[in-house]
C-alpha positions in Angstrom: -20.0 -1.2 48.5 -17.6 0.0 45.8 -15.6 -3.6 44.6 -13.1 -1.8 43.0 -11.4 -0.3 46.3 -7.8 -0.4 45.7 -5.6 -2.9 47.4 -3.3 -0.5 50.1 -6.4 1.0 51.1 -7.7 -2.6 52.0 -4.9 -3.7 53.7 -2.6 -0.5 54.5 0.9 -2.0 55.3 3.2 1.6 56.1 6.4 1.9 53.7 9.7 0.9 54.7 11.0 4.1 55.3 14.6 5.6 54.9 16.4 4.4 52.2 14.7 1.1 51.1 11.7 3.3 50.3 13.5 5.5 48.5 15.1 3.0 46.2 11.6 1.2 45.8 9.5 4.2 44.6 12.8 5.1 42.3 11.9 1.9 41.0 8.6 1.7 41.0 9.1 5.6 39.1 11.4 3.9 36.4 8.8 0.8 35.5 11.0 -1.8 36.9 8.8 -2.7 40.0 4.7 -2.9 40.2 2.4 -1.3 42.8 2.0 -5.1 44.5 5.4 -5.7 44.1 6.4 -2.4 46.0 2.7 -3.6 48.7 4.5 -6.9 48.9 8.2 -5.7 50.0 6.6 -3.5 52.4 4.3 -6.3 53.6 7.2 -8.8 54.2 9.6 -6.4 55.7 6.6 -5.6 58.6 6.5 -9.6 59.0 9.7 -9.8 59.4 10.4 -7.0 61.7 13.6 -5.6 61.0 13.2 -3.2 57.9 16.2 -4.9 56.2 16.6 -3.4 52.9 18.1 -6.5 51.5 15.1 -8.4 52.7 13.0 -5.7 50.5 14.7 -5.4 47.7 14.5 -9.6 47.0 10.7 -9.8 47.9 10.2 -7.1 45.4 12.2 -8.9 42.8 10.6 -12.4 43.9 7.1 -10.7 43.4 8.1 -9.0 40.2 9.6 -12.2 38.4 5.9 -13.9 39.0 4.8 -11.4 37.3 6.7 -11.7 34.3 6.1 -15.3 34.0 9.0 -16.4 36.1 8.7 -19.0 38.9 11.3 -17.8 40.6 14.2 -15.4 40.9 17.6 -16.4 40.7 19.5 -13.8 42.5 23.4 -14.9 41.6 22.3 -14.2 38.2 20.3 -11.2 38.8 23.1 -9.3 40.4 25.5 -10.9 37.6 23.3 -9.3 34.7 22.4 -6.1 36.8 26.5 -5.3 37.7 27.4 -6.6 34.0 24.8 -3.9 32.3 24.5 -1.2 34.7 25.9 1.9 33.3 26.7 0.5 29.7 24.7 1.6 26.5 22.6 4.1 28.9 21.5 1.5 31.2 21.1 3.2 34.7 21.9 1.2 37.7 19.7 -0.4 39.9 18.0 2.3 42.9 19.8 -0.2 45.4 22.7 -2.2 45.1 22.5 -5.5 47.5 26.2 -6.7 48.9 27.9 -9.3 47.5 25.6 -12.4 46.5 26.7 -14.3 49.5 26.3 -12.1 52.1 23.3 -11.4 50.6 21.8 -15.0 50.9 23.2 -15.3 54.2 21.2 -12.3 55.5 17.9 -13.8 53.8 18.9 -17.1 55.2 19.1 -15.8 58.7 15.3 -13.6 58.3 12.6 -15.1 60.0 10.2 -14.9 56.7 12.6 -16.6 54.6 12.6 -20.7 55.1 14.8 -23.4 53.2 13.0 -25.6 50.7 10.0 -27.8 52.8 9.3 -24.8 55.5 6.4 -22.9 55.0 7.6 -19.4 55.0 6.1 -16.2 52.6 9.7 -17.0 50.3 11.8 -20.1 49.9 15.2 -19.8 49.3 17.0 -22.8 47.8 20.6 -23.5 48.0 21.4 -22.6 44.5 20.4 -19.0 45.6 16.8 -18.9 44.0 13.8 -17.6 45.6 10.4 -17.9 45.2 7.0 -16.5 46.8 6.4 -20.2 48.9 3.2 -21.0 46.7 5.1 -21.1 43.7 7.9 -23.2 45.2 4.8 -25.9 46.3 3.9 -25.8 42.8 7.4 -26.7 41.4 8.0 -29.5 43.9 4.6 -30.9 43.9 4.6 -31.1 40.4 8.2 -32.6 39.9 7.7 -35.2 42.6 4.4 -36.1 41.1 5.9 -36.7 37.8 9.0 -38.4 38.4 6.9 -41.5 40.8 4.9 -42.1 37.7 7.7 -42.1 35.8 8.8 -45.0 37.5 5.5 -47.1 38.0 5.4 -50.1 36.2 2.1 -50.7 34.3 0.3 -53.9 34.8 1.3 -57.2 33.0 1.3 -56.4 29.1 -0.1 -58.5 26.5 3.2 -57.9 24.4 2.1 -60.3 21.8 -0.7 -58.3 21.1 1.0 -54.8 21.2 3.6 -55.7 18.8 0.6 -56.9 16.3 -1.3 -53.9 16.6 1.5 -51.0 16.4 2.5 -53.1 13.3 -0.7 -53.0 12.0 -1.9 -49.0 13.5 1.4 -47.5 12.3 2.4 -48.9 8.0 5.6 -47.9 7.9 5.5 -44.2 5.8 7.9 -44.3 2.3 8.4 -40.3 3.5 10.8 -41.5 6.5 14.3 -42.0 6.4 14.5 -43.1 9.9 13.1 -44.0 13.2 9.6 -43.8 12.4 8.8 -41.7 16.2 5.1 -41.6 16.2 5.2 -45.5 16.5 7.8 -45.1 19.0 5.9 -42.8 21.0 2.9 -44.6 21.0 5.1 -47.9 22.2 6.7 -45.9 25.1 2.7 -44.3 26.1 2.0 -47.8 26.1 4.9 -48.9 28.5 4.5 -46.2 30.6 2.6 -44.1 32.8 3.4 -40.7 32.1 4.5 -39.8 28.4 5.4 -36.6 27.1 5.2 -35.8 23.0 6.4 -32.7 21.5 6.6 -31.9 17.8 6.2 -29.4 15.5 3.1 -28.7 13.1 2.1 -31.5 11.1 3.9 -33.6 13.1 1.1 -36.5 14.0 0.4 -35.9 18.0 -3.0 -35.8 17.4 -3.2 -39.0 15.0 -0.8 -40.8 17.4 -2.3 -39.7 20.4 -5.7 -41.6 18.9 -3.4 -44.5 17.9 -2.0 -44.5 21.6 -5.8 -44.9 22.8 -6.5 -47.6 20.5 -3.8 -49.6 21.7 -4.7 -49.1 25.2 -8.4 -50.5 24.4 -6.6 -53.7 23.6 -4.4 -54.3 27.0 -7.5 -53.8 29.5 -8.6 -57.4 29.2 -12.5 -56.5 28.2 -12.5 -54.2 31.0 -13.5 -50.4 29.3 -11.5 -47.3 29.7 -11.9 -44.1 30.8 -10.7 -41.5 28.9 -10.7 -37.9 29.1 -9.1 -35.6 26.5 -8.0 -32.0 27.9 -6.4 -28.7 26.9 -6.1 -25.8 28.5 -8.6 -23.2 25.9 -11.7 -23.8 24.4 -10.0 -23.3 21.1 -7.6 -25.9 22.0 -10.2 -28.2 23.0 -12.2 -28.0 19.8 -9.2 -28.2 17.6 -8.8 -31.6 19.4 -11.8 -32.6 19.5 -12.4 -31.9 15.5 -9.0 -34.0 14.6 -10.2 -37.1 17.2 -13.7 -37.1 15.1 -12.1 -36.9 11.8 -9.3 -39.7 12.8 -11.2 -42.2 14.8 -13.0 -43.7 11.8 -10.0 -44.8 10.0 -8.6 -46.8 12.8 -11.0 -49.7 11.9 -11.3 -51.1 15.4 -14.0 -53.7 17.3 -16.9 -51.5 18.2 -16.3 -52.1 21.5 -12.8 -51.0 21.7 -13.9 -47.8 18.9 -16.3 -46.5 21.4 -14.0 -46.6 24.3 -12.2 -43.5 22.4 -14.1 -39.9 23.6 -15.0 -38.0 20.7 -15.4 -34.8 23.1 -12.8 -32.8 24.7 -12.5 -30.1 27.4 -10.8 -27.3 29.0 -8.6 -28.1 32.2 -10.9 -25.8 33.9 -13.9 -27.6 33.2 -12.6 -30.9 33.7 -10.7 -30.3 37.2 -14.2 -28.2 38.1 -13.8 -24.6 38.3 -15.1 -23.1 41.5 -16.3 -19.4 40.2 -14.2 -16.9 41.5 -11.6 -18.7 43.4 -8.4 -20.8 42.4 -9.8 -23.7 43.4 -11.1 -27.2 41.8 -13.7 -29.5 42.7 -10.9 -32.7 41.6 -7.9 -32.8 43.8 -5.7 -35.3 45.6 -9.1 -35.9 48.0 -11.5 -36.1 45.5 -9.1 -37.9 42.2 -10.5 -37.6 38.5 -12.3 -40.8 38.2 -10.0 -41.4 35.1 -8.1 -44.2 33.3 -5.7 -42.4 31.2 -5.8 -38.2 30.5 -4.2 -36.7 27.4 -3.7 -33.3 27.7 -3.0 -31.0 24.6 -1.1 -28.0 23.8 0.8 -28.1 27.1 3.1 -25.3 26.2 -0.1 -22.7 26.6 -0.4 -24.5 30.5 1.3 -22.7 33.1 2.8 -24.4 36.8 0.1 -23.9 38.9 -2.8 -25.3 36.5 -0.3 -28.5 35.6 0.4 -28.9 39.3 -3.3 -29.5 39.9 -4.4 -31.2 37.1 -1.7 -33.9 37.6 -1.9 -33.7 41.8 -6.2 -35.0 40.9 -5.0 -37.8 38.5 -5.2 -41.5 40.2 -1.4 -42.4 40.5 -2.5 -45.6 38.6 -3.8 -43.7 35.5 -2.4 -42.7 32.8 -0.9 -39.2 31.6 0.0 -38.4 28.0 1.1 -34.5 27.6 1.2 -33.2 24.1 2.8 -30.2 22.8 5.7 -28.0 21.2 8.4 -27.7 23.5 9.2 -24.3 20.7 6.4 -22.5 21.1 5.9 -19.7 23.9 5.1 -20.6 27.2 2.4 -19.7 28.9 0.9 -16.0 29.9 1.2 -17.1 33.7 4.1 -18.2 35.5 5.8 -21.3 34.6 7.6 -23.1 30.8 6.9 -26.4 32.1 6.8 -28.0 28.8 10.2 -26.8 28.0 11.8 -27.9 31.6 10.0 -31.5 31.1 12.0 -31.7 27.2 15.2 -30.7 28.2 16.1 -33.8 29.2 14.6 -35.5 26.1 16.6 -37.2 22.7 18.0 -40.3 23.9 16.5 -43.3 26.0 18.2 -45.7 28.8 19.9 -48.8 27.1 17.6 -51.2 28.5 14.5 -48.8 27.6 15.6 -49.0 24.3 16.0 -52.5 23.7 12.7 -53.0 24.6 11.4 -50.2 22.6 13.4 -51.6 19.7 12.0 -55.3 20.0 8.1 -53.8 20.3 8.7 -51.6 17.6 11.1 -52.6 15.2 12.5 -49.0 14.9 16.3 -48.9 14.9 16.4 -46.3 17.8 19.7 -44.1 18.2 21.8 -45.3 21.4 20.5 -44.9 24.7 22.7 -43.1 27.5 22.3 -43.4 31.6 20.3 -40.8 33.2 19.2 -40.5 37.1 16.3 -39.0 35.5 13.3 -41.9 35.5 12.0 -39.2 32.9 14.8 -40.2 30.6 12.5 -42.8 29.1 9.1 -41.2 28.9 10.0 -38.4 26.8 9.6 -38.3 22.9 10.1 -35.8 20.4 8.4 -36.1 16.9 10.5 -34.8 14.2 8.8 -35.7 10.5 6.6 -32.7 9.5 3.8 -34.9 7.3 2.2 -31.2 6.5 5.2 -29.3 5.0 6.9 -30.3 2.6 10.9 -30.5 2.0 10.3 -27.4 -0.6 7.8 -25.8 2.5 9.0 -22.3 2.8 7.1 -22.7 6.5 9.1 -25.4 7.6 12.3 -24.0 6.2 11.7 -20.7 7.5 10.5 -22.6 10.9 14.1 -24.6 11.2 15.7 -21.7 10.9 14.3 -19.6 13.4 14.2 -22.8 15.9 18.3 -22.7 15.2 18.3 -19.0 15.8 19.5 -18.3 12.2 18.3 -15.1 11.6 20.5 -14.5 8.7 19.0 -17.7 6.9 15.5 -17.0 8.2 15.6 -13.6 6.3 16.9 -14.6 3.2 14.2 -17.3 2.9 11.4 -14.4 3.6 13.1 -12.1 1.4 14.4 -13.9 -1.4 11.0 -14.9 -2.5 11.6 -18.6 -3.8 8.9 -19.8 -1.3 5.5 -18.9 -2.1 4.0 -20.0 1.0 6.0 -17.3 3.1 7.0 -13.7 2.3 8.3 -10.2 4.0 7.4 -6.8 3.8 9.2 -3.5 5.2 7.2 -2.0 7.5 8.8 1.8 8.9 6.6 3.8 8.6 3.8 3.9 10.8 2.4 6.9 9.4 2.0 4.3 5.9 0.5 1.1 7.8 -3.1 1.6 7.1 -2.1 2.1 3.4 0.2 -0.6 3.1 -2.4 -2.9 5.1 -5.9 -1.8 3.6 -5.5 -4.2 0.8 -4.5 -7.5 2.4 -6.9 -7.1 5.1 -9.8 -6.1 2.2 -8.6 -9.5 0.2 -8.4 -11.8 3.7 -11.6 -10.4 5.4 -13.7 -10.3 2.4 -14.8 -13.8 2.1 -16.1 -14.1 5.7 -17.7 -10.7 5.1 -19.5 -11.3 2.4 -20.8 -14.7 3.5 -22.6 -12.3 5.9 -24.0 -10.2 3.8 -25.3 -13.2 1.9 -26.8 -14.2 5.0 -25.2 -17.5 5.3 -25.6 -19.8 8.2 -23.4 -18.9 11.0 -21.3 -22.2 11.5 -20.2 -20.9 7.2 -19.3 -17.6 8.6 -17.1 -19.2 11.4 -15.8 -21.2 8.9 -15.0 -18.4 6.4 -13.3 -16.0 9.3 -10.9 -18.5 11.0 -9.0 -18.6 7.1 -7.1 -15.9 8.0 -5.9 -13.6 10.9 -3.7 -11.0 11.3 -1.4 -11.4 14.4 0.9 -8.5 16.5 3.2 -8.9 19.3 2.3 -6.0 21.1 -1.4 -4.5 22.5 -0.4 -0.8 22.3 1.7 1.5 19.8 0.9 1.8 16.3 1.9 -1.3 15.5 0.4 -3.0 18.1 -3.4 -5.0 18.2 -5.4 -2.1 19.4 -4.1 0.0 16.5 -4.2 -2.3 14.3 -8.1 -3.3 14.6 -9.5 0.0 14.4 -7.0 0.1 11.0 -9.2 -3.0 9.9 -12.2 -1.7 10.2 -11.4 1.9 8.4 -10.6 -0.7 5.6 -13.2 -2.5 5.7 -15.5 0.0 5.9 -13.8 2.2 2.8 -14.8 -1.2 0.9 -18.5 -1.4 1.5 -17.8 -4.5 3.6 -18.6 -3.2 7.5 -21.2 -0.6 8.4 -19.6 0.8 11.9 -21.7 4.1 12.0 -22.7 1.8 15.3 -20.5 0.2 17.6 -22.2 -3.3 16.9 -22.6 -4.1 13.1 -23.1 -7.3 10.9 -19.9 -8.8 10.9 -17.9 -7.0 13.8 -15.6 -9.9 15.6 -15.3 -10.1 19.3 -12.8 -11.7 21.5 -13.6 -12.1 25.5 -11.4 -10.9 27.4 -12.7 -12.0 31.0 -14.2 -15.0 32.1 -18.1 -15.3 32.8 -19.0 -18.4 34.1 -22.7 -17.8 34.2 -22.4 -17.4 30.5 -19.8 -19.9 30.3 -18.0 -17.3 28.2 -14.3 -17.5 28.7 -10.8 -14.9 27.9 -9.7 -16.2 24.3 -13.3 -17.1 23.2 -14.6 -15.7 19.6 -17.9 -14.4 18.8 -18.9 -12.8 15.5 -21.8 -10.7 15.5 -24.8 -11.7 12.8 -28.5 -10.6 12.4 -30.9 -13.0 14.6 -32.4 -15.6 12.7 -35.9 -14.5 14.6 -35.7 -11.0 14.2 -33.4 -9.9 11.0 -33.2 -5.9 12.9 -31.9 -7.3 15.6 -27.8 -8.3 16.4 -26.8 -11.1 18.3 -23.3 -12.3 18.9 -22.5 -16.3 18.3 -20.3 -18.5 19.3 -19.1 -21.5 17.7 -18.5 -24.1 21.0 -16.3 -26.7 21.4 -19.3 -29.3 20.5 -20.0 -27.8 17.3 -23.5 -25.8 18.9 -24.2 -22.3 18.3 -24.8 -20.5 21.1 -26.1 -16.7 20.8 -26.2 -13.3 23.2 -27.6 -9.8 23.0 -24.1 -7.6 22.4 -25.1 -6.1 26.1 -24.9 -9.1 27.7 -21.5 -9.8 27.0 -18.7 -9.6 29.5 -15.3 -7.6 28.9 -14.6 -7.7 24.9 -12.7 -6.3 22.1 -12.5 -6.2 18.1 -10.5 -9.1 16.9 -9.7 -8.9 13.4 -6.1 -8.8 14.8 -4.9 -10.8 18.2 -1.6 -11.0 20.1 0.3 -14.0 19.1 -0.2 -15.3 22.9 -4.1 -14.9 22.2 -3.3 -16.9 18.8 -1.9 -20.1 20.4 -4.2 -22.9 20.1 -5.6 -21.8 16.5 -4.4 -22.2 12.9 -5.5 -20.4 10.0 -5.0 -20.7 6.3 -3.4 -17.9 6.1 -1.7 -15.6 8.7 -0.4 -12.0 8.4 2.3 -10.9 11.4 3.0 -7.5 12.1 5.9 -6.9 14.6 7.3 -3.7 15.5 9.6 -0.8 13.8 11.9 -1.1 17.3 12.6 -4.0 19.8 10.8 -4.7 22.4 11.2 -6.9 25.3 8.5 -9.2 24.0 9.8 -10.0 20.8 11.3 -13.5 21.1 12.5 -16.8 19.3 9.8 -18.6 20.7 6.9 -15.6 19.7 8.1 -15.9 15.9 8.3 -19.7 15.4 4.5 -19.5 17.4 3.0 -16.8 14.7 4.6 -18.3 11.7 3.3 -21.8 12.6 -0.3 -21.1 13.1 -0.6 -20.6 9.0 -1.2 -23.6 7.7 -0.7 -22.4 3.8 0.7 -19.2 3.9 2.6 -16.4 6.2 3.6 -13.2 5.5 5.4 -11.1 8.1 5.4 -7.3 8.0 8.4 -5.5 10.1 12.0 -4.1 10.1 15.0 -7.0 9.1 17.2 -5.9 12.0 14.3 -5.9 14.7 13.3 -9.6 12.8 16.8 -10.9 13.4 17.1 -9.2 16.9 14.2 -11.6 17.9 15.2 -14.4 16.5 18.3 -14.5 18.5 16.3 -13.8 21.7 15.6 -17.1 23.6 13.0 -16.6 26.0 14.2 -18.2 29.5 12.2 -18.4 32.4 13.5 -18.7 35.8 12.6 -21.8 37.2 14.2 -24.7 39.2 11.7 -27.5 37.6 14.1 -28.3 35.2 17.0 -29.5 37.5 14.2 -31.1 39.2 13.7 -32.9 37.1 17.2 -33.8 34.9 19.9 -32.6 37.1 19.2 -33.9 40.7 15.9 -35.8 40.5 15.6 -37.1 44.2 18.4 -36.6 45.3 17.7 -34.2 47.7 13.9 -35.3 48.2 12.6 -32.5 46.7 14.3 -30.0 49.1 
């Protein structure tokens, strides 16, 4: 049976026909719609019967908006951005132009496919005019309503006494602050709480608090132990924070009992929910909870709506949740920017929340304000950078991009007062492997020769995650796919690679689809090395989250590419000594705010960003904003509507 059968001739659904058809394979022609989005408007308008071309047309965009990371689509806006730019600057209206937004809605309203918020229908239409594919609109609501009870549970009986003595005692106050010292705080409000959200920037402490929060949690259970489980959603997340939790733990200085109450191991959400192979399901859901105590889930930004939605739906309502993150990095490949709906609510506490805080604490907090939101008071936001520096051309450089201050951002990269951080013109494509050939000789070398020398492979690892180069696009010459096989012609010019063959001592590889029989997963890293048993012979080794080696035959492997360079998405979840950015001679959609701040703050000592300043500044004054209706779920009507 031949598996890779294409969708319509699986299930054939007949097109539209007359003039809806017309305007979907116009836009289907131009790139603006996909092949399931132009399956799914056909599918609906069969369901629904009447061939309504207003009824296509929004499943189509509904579909498409998923697709680009979107939960939803918001149609007032839509048709308010399509009429404002249609026709301007060569901009070519859309293949079909619905009526006026409300007589649009009203003719979705009144379709039998189409239900209000709470009816299972294929789309939900909510009365602020957004719609959504009826999955996704589960998701949203699930997860909000999830959130916002245990926002408002009251933990059991403190020992206050006890909590004041040991934040005092977990948390010196640091002679770098000027004010509120927020890791304290945050680890006061986990306490009080049962839901926390923490979002700061690198070398902002969440880890180290996070492992502060536990300890203090070890000494309110009465004797009785915890359990703990510590979460993110990559394996390369999940060592990170399982390498800072082992380097931190000793220093806490703890009972025994209470120390070995902390995990030392972390996982992947897929692992810990259960995966079942090949389907979207989890062994852990609302019937079958995580037998947990309290979950702390890392790098939250990188998890999308759907995978949040479940992982919180199979937590006890009596544990705990503490979600870390930066609310500036980008969101997540699939749909959803849940960490950025759950902050924007987040800088100031309730009054009363903050007279408590202050008493536990002894931080003089900033004044509290009324909020409906119960999330008002579980939110904090970690501003003290303990690894830059106030001279840090990285943090400078990573204020100013987070302001949108383009001008400022280029003047710190170009006037070369910051060591740390630097810029480079890049036109030319025609001169990119010239200009390239001798930073990527200088950053691959190390790791390179520790192979030659035959080191052991954990050194190797250790030698290749220094430095990376990162790119915001696949394809082009400027784009990942390019820029690898540039690498290696490098590479090999300097007697560093053989790649007469395709596998050769040294050659990365990044998995690029998930084998669980392996247990090989999309974003792991392997670098191939000579077999320890049989010095002719290549394997490929990875480095897992426990610290073991683990090795394949190259043949073996599932779907894989080169990875001396990776997309900045592919990057989140990793830092590196060094990091060198490549972005495009010409905007593109994906260049972002959020995809800058992301690439500059995976170096940890040094950056330097190749491009064009105009194409720089362009993104930087890009916000990414994803369609969604989580955040006023959350901040602007939480309840009020139950949901609906």
């Amino acid at each position: 049976m031949n598996k890779n059968i294409d969708i319509k001739s699986r299930w054939p659904v007949p097109s539209v026909g007359g003039p809806v058809e017309s305007a979907l394979s116009i836009a289907h022609q131009r790139g603006l719609l996909s092949d399931l989005d132009i399956h799914f408007a056909r599918f609906i308008n069969r369901l629904a019967g009447d061939g309504s071309p207003e009824l296509a047309w929004a499943a189509a965009l509904a579909s498409h908006a998923t697709g680009q990371g979107d939960i939803c689509v918001n149609l007032p806006q839509w048709l308010r951005r399509t009429l404002g730019s249609a026709g301007r600057d060569g901009v070519e209206p859309p293949p079909f132009m619905p009526p006026p937004i409300h007589d649009w809605l009203n003719t979705l309203r009144a379709s039998p496919v189409v239900g209000r918020p709470g009816e299972r229908r294929p789309l939900v239409l909510d009365r602020r005019g957004r719609l959504y594919l009826y999955r996704y609109w589960e998701y949203e609501w699930k997860l909000a309503e999830n959130l916002l009870q245990r926002a408002q549970i009251v933990p059991p009986l403190l020992d206050e006494a006890q909590l004041h003595a040991d934040l005092a005692r977990l948390f010196p106050r640091h002679l770098q602050l000027s004010g509120p010292d927020w890791q304290k705080v945050a680890a006061a409000v986990a306490t009080l709480k049962q839901v926390c959200v923490i979002s700061g920037g690198p070398g902002t402490g969440k880890t180290s608090t996070v492992l502060r929060i536990l300890a203090l949690l070890t000494g309110q259970t009465g004797g009785r132990p915890l359990r703990i489980a510590l979460a993110a959603p990559t394996g390369k997340a999940a060592a990170r924070l399982r390498e800072s939790i082992r380097a931190a733990k000793p220093s806490l200085e703890l009972a025994a009992e209470r120390l070995a109450q902390i995990p030392e191991e972390a996982s992947t959400l897929h692992r810990l929910l259960g995966a079942v192979p090949n389907s979207v399901y989890f062994r852990h859901d609302p019937d079958h909870p995580l037998p947990l105590d309290v979950l702390v889930v890392d790098e939250v930004s990188m998890v999308d709506l759907a995978l949040l939605a479940k992982t919180v739906a199979a937590l006890p309502a009596e544990a705990r949740l503490i979600l870390l993150g930066d609310k500036d990095q980008l969101a997540s490949v699939e749909a959803g920017a849940v960490l950025g709906d759950l902050c924007a609510g987040a800088g100031r506490f309730s009054p009363e929340f903050r007279a408590r805080l202050t008493v536990l604490s002894g931080e003089s907090l900033p004044r509290g304000r009324e909020s409906s939101s119960p999330l008002v008071d579980t939110i904090v936001l970690l501003r003290h950078s303990y690894r830059f520096s106030a001279d840090s051309g990285i943090g400078a450089l990573a204020r100013a991009v987070n302001s949108g201050k383009s001008a400022l951002a280029l003047s710190l990269l170009t006037e070369a007062s910051h060591k740390d951080i630097a810029w480079r013109d890049l036109v030319d494509p025609a001169a990119l492997a010239e200009q390239l050939a001798e930073p990527v000789a200088t950053g691959f070398a190390p790791y390179l020769r520790a192979v030659q020398a035959n080191a052991e492979p954990v050194a190797v690892f250790e030698q290749f995650n220094r430095f990376r180069i990162l790119a915001a696009l696949r394809s082009g010459p400027f784009g990942i796919e390019a820029l690898n096989r540039l690498c290696e012609a490098a590479l090999q010019k300097r007697g560093l690679i053989d790649t007469r063959l395709n596998w050769y001592a040294g050659r990365p590889v990044m998995v690029t689809r998930n084998d669980y029989n392996l247990r090989l997963f999309n974003g792991d890293i392997g670098i191939t090395l000579p077999d320890p048993d049989a010095a002719e012979r290549l394997k490929v080794f990875f480095l897992g989250n426990d610290g073991t080696l683990r090795s394949f035959a190259p043949a073996r492997l599932p779907e894989h590419e080169t990875v001396y360079a990776m997309t900045v998405h592919k990057s989140q979840g990793s830092e590196f000594e060094q990091v060198l950015v490549v972005t495009p001679n010409e905007p593109s959609p994906v260049l972002s705010r959020e995809l800058v701040y992301t690439a500059l703050t995976r170096a940890k000592r040094e950056a330097v960003f190749y491009g064009m300043p105009e194409v720089f500044a362009a993104a930087i004054g890009r916000r990414l904003r994803r369609s969604s209706g989580l955040r006023d779920r959350l901040w602007v009507e939480p309840r009020t509507q139950n949901g609906r």
